[in-house]
LOMAR-332468 format. One line per field, with one value per residue (C-alpha): residue in one letter; y negated, x, z negated. Coordinates in pm, 1 decimal. Each point is the difference from the previous one (the first is absolute). Layout:
<nodes>
code = [A:...]
yy = [Y:...]
xx = [X:...]
zz = [Z:...]
</nodes>
This chain:
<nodes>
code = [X:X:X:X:X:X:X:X:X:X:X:X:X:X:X:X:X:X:X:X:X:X:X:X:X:X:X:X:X:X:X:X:X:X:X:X:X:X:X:X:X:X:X:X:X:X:X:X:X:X:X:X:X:X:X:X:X:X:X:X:X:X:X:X:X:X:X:X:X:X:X:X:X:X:X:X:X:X:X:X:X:X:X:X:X:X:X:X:X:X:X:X:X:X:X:X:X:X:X:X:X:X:X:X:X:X:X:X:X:X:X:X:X:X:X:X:X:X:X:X:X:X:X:X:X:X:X:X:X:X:X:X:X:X:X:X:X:X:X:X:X:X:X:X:X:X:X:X:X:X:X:X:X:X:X:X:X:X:X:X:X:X:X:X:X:X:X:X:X:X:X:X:X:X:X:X:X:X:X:X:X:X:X:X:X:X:X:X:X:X:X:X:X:X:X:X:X:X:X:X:X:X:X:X:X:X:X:X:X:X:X:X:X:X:X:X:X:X:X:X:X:X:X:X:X:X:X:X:X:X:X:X:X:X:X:X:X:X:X:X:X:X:X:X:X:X:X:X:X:X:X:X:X:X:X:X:X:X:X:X:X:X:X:X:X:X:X:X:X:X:X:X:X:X:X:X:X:X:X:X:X:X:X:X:X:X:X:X:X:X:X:X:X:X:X:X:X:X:X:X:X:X:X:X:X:X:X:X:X:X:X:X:X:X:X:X:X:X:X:X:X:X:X:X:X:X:X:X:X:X:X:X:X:X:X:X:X:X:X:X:X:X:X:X:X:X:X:X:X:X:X:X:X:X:X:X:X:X:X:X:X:X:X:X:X:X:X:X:X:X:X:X:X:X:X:X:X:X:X:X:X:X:X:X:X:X:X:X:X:X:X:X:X:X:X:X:X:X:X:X:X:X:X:X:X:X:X:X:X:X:X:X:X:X:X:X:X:X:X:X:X:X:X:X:X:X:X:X:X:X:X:X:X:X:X:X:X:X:X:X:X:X:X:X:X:X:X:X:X:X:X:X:X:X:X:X:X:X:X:X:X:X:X:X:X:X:X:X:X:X:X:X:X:X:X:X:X:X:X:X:X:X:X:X:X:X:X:X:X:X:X:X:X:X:X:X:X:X:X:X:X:X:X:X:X:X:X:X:X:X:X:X:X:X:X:X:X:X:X:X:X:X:X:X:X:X:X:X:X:X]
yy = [-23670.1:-287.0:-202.0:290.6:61.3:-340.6:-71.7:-164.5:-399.2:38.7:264.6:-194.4:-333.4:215.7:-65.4:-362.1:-61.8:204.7:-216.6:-371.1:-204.6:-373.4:-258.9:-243.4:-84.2:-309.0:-105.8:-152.0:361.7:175.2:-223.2:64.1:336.7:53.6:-175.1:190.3:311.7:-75.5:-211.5:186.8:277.9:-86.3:-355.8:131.6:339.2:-53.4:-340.7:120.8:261.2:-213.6:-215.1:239.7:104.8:-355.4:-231.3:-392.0:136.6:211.3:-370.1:153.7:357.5:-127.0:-197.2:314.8:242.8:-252.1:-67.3:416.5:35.7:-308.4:159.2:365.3:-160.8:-55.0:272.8:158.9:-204.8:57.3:393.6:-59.9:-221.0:278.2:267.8:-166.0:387.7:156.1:168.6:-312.5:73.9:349.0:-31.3:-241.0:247.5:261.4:-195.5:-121.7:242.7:295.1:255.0:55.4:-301.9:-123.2:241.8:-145.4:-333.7:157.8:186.5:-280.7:-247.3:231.8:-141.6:-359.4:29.9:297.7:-90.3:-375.9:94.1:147.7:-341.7:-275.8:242.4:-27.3:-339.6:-39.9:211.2:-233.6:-242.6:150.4:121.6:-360.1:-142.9:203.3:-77.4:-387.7:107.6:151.1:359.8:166.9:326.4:271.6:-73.7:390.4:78.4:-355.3:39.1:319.7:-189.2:260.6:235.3:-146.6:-20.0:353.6:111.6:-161.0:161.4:293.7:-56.1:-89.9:-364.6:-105.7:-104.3:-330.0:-241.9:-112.8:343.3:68.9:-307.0:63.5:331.1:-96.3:-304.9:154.7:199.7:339.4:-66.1:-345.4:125.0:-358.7:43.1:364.4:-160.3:-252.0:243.5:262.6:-311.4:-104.4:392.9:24.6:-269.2:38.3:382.2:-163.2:-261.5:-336.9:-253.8:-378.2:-251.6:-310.6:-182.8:159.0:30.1:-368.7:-77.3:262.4:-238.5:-301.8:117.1:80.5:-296.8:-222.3:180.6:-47.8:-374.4:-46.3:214.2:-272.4:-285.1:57.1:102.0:-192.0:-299.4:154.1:165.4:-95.7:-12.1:172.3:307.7:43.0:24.3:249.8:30.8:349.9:161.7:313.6:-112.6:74.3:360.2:-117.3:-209.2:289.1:232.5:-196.8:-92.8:333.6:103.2:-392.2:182.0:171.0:-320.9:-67.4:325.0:-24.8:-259.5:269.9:-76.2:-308.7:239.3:259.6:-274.5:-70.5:137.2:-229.7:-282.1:-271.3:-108.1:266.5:-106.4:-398.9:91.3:353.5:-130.4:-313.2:195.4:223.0:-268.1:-255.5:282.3:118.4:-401.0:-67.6:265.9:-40.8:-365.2:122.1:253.0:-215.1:-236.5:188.7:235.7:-402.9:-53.2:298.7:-31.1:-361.4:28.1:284.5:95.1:332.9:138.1:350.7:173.1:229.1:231.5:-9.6:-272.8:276.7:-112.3:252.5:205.3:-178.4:295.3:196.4:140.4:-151.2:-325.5:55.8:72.8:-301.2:-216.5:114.2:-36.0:-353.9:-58.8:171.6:-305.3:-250.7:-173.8:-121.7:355.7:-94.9:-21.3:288.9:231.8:-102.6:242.5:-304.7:-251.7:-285.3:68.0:4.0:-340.3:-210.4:161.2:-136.1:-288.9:-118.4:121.3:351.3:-62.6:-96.5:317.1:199.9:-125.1:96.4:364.9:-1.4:-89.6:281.9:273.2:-107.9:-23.1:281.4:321.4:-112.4:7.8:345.4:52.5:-103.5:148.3:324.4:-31.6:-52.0:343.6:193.9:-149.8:117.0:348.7:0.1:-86.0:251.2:294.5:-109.0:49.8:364.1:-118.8:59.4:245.3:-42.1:22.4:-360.7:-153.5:152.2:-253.7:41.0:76.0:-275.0:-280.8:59.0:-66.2:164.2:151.5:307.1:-268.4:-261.4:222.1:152.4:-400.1:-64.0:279.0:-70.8:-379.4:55.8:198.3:-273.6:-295.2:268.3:40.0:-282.3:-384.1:-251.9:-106.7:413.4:7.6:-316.2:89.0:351.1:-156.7:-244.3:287.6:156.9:-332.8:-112.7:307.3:-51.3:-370.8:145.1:231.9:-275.4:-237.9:282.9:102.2:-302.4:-22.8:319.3:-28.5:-312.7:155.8:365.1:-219.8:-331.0:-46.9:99.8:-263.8:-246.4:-175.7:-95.4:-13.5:-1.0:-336.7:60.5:319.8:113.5:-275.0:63.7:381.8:21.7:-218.8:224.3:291.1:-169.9:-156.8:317.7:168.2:-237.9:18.4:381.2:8.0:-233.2:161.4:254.6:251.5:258.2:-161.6:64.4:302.1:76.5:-96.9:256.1:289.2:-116.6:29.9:352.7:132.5:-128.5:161.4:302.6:25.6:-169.2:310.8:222.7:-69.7:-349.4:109.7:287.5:-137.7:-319.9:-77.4:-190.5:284.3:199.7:-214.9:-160.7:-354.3:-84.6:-345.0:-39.9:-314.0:149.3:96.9:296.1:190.4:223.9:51.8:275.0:339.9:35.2:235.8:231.5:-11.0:186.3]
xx = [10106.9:-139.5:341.0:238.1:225.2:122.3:270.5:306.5:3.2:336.8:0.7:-204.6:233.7:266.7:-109.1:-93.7:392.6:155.7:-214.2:175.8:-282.1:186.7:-223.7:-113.8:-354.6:-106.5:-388.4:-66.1:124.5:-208.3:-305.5:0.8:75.8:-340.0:-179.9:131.7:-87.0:-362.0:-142.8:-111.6:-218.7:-313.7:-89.3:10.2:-161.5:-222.5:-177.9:-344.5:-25.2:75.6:-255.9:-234.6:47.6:-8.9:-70.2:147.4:107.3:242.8:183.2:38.7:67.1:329.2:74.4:-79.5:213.8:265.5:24.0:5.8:257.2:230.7:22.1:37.3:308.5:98.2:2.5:175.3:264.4:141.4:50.8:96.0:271.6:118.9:-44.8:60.3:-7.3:-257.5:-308.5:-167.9:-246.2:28.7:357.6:-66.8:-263.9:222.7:230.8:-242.2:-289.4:103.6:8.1:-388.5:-109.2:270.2:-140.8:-343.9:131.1:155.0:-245.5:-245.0:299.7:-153.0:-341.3:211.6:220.9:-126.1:-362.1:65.3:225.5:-301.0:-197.7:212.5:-7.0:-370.8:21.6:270.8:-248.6:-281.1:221.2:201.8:-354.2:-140.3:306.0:-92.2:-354.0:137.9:202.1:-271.7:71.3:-268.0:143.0:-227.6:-252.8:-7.3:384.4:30.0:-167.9:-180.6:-304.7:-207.9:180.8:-63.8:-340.2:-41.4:184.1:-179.4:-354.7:213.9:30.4:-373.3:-31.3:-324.7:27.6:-115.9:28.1:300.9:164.1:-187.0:170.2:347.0:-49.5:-78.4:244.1:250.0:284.9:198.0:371.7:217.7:298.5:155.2:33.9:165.8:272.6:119.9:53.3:137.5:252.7:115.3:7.8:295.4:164.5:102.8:106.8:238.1:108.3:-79.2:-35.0:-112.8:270.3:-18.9:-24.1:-303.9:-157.3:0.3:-130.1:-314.6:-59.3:43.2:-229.1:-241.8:65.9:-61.3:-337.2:-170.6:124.1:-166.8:-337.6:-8.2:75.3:-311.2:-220.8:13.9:-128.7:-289.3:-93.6:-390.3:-64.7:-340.2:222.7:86.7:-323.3:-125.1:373.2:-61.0:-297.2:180.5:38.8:321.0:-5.9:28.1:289.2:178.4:-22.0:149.5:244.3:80.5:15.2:166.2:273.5:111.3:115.2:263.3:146.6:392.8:66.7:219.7:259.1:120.8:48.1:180.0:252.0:50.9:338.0:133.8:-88.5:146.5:-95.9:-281.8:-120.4:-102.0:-55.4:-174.8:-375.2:65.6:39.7:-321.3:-184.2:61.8:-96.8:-341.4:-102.7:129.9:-196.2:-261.8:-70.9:52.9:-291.6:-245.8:59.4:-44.0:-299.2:-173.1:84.7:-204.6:-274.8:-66.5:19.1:-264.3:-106.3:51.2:-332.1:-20.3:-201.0:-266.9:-297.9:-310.4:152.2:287.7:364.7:186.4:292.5:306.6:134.1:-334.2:-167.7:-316.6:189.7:153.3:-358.9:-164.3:254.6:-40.0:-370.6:96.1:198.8:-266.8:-220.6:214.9:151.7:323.9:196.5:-40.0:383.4:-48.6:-108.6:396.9:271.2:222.6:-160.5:193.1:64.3:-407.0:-16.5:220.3:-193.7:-308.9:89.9:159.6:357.7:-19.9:357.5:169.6:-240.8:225.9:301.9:-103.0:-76.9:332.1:140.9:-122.8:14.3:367.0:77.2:-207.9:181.2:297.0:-240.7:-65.2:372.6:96.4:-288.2:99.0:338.6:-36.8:-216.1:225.2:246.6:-210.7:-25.8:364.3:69.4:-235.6:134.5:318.4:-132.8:-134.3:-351.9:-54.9:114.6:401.5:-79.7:-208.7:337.3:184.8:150.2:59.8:334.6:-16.0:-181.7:80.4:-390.9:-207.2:-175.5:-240.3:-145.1:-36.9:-202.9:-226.1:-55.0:-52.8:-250.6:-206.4:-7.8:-104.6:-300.8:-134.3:60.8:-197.5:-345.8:-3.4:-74.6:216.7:-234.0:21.3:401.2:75.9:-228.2:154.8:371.8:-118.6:-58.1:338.1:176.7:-205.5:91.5:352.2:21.6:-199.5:271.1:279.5:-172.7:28.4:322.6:135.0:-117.7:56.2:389.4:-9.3:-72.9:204.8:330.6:21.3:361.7:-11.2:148.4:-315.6:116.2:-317.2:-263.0:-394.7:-62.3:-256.2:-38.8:-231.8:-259.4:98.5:9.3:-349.9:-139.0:152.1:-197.9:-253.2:-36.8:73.5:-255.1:-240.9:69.2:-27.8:-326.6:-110.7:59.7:-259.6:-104.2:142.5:351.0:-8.8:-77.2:305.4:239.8:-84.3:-49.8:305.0:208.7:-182.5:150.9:287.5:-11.8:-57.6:357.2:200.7:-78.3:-26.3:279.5:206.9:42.3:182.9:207.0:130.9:334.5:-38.5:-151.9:281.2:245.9:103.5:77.4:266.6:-100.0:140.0:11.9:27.6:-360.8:170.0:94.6:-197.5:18.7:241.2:-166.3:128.9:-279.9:-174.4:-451.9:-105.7]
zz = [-10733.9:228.1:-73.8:53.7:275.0:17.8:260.4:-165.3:82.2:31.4:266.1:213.9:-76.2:143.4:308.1:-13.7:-114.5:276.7:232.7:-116.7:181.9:37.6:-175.8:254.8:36.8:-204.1:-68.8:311.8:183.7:-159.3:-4.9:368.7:-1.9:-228.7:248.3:300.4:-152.5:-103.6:260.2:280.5:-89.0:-265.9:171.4:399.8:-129.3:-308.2:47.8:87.9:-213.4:-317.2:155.7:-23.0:-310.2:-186.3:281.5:-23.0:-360.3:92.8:2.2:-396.4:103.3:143.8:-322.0:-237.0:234.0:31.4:-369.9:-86.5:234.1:-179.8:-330.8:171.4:177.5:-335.1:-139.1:294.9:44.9:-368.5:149.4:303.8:-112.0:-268.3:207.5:369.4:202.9:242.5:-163.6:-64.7:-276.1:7.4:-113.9:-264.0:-149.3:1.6:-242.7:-239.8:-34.5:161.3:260.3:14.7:21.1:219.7:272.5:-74.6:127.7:292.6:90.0:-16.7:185.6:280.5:-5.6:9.8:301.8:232.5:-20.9:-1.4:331.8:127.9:-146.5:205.2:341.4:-21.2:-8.2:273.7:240.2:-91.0:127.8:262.1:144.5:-1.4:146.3:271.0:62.8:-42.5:330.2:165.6:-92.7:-130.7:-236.8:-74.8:-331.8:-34.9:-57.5:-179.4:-300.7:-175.0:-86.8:139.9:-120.1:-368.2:68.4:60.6:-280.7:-237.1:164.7:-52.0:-329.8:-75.7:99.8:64.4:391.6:51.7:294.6:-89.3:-11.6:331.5:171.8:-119.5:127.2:360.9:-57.4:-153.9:52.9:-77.4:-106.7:17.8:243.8:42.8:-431.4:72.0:307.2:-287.6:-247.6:245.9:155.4:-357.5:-100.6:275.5:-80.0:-355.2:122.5:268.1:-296.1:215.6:-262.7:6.6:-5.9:-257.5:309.3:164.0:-334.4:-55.3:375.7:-110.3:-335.2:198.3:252.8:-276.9:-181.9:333.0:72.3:-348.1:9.9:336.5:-156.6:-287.7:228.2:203.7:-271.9:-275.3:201.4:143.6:-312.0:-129.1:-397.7:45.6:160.7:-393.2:-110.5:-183.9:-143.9:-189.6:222.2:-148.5:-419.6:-174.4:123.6:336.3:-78.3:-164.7:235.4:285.4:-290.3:-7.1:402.1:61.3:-252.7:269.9:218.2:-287.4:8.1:131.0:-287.1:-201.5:321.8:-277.1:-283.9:198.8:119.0:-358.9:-0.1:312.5:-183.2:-164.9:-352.5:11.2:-301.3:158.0:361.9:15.8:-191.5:208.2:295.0:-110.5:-131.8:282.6:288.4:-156.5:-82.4:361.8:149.4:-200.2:135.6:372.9:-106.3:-143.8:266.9:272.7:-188.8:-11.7:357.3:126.0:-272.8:71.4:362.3:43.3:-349.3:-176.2:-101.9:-74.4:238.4:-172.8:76.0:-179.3:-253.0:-70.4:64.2:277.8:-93.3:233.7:160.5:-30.1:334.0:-87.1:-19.5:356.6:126.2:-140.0:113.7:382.8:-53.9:-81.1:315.6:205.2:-47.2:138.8:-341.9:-46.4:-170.1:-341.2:-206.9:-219.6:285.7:245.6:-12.1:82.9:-239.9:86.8:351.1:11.8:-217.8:267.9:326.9:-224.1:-101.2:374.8:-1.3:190.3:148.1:-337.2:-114.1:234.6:-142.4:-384.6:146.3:196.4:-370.8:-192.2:292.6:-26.4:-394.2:-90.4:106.3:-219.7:-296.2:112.1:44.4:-340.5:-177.4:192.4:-131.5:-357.3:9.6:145.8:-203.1:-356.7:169.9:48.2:-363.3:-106.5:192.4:-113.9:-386.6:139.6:-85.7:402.0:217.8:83.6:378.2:-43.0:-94.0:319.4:188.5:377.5:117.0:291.7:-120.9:-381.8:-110.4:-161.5:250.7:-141.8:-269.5:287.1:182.6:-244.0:-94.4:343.0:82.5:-341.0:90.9:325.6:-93.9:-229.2:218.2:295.0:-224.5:-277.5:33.1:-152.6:-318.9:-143.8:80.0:-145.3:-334.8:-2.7:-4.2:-257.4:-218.6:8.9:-32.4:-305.6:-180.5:103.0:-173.4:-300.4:-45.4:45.0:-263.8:-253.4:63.8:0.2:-373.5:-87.3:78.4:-193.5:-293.2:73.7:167.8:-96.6:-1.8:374.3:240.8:202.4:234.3:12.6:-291.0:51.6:-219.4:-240.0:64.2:-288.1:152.9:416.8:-46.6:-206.1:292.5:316.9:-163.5:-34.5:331.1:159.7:-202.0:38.0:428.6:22.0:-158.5:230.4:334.0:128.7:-127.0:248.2:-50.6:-349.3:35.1:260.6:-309.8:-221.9:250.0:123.3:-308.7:-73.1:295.9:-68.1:-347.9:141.2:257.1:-253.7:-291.1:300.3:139.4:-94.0:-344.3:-31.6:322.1:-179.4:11.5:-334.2:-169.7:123.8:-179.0:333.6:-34.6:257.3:240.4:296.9:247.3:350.6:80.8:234.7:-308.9:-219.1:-406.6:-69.8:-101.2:-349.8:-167.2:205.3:-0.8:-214.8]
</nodes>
């Protein structure tokens, strides 16, 4: 039965009561805290590629992600605050609709955090390298990217070659090691447990903060109207599907609904704490997406009258075709879109600055992002859905180690042979099943507990549910086709360990239900596996 093995709510409140978080963070607490955690990765990262996708309109695609991510907030928040323990949406799953499709959602959690680890360490080598050649140090192209690399795999996989395959080839390179350092360095640190203070986190969102303010500042006055023109080169489709890769620069909002436990009046200050960060962030976003469009335009770049792939080799070889002949590097063709719109536009020095800015804030994206996925893992080897020895912690550092490292090494290998564009759409994937899953729990526990303690409640959740399916829905089928397609094989595989092996290894199934709050102990062995 798909809704069978359901873990007790009240097991899994155990633990939230032995905690006794103190309620202290009001609206304006976590209004910043939602901003903190989602600026910083999609803008520095994803700006040309949503640029190629939809061009000047992705001005909407920001608007459409934004608004999909509000009423998924929603929807989220309304759990979190009843069930405020780690697991995320995994956990939630597990005590709505049940054991099987709980490990769906944590298997597909995988796709959000490892691979969008791997996602933002591409992007801090795009700008770690150019911060470089800024300096006067010129890294290697062939162990900075794997454009050649891509190039010959897809020959390899019957691609016509072209010249744009031909020049990324010679252009190109074979595996992105500054993207493998990042991972390795954050890898290490969440095994020796150094964590970020408050203190330096909020120095990393001012610094953020500061360089996006100083990006609009010098923009917005410079920008030209006939930049804007056409506005949809791409259509609607266009805008959608850098709606639905943009999605990933508002990913880290669920950092408010988590908190919903620490705060005060949680039912006034958490959606105003959600609400206010996404609206806040979504203005920063549009306003610095029109300071780079109207300063140097955002056409898609295209071959033969067909719009590029972003990400694709054949886009990497047309664009150093482009720069072969002299012309300024069009937007959609940087690795370090904005860095490349101020050296355009004037300001390579304040350019520096903005690079300086992301190198810096980005590896605690990668941090965090690494965290919450060894975190899942944990609580899933802790259910016996994974091997106990993932949920080993070390005797030193008390971490978990084993998980770290398998993260680590899996993360690594992405960020070594994928570009940004595929990483981000793959970890768009995984998340949007995640908040489909959350919007229909959330209703289905309305109707199967509704006498259950909210601290929170989703308002109108019969209307904001209804449209976080939809919207999430409506953004999958809009990414590529190839990370659709990841999704599905994805889950089949993950079909496949959880009867093979998960199943009959379950702790629930086994009529174990005891929570504990130390994350050093293990469930008790009360039945043995069959």
């Amino acid at each position: 039965m798909i809704f069978g093995r359901v873990k007790p709510l009240d097991a899994i409140l155990a633990t939230a009561e032995k905690r006794g978080l103190h309620r202290s963070l009001g609206a304006f607490q976590l209004t910043m805290l939602g901003i903190g955690a989602v600026i910083g990765t999609g803008i520095f990262v994803l700006t040309s590629e949503a640029a190629q996708k939809a061009g000047p309109g992705m001005l909407l695609s920001f608007v459409v992600a934004g608004f999909v991510c509000a009423v998924a907030a929603l929807c989220y928040s309304e759990l979190a605050s009843m069930v405020p323990v780690s697991g995320s949406a995994y956990t939630y799953s597990y005590a709505v609709v049940g054991e099987i499709l709980a490990w769906m959602v944590g298997w597909a959690l995988i796709l959000e955090y490892a691979v969008g680890a791997s996602a933002v360490a591409v992007g801090w080598s795009n700008h770690a390298v150019g911060l470089l050649r800024g300096l006067g140090v010129a890294f290697p192209a062939s162990i900075s990217n794997a454009d050649a690399l891509m190039a010959h795999m897809q020959i390899a996989f019957g691609a016509t070659p072209n010249v744009d395959l031909q020049t990324a080839m010679a252009v190109g390179g074979w595996v992105n090691v500054p993207a493998v350092i990042v991972v390795g360095f954050v890898t290490w640190l969440l095994i020796i447990g150094t964590t970020e203070s408050a203190r330096v986190n909020s120095v990393l969102v001012l610094i953020k903060i500061a360089a996006l303010t100083a990006f609009v500042a010098l923009t917005i006055p410079v920008a030209k109207a006939t930049n804007f023109d056409p506005f949809l080169p791409t259509g609607g489709v266009g805008v959608f599907g850098a709606a639905a890769s943009i999605f990933f620069a508002y990913v880290g909002f669920d950092a408010v609904s988590t908190a919903a436990e620490e705060t005060k009046n949680p039912q006034r200050n958490v959606p105003i704490g959600l609400i206010g960060s996404l609206v806040i962030c979504t203005i920063f976003y549009l306003l610095v997406a029109s300071g780079a469009i109207g300063a140097i335009g955002a056409q898609p770049v295209t071959t033969a009258g067909q719009v590029l792939a972003p990400g694709s080799a054949e886009m990497a070889g047309r664009c150093a075709s482009i720069v072969a002949t002299g012309v300024t590097e069009p937007l959609v063709c940087s690795k370090e879109a904005l860095v490349h719109v101020l050296d355009t536009i004037g300001w390579p020095a304040i350019g520096r600055l903005v690079g300086l800015a992301a190198v810096l804030a980005l590896p605690s994206v990668v941090l965090m992002m690494m965290f919450g996925q060894t975190r899942i893992f944990f609580t899933m080897a802790r259910d016996g859905l994974l091997p106990e020895k993932l949920a080993s912690v070390h005797p030193k550092f008390r971490t978990p180690h084993v998980v770290t490292v398998v993260t680590g090494i899996a993360a690594a290998i992405a960020a070594a042979v994928l570009p940004v564009g595929k990483l981000a759409d793959y970890s768009n994937a995984g998340t949007l099943f995640a908040f489909f899953m959350v919007a229909v729990s959330v209703m289905v526990l309305r109707k199967t507990d509704p006498g259950r303690k909210r601290p929170f409640r989703t308002p109108a959740v019969y209307i904001v549910a209804p449209l976080a399916i939809i919207g999430c829905v409506g953004l999958y089928l809009s990414l590529p086709l190839t990370a659709k397609l990841v999704l599905p094989i994805w889950g089949l595989i993950g079909l496949v360990i959880y009867f093979g092996y998960s199943r009959s290894r379950s702790y629930v199934g086994r009529g174990i239900f005891d929570t504990v709050d130390d994350p050093a102990m293990q469930p008790e062995r009360a039945k043995p596996l069959d």
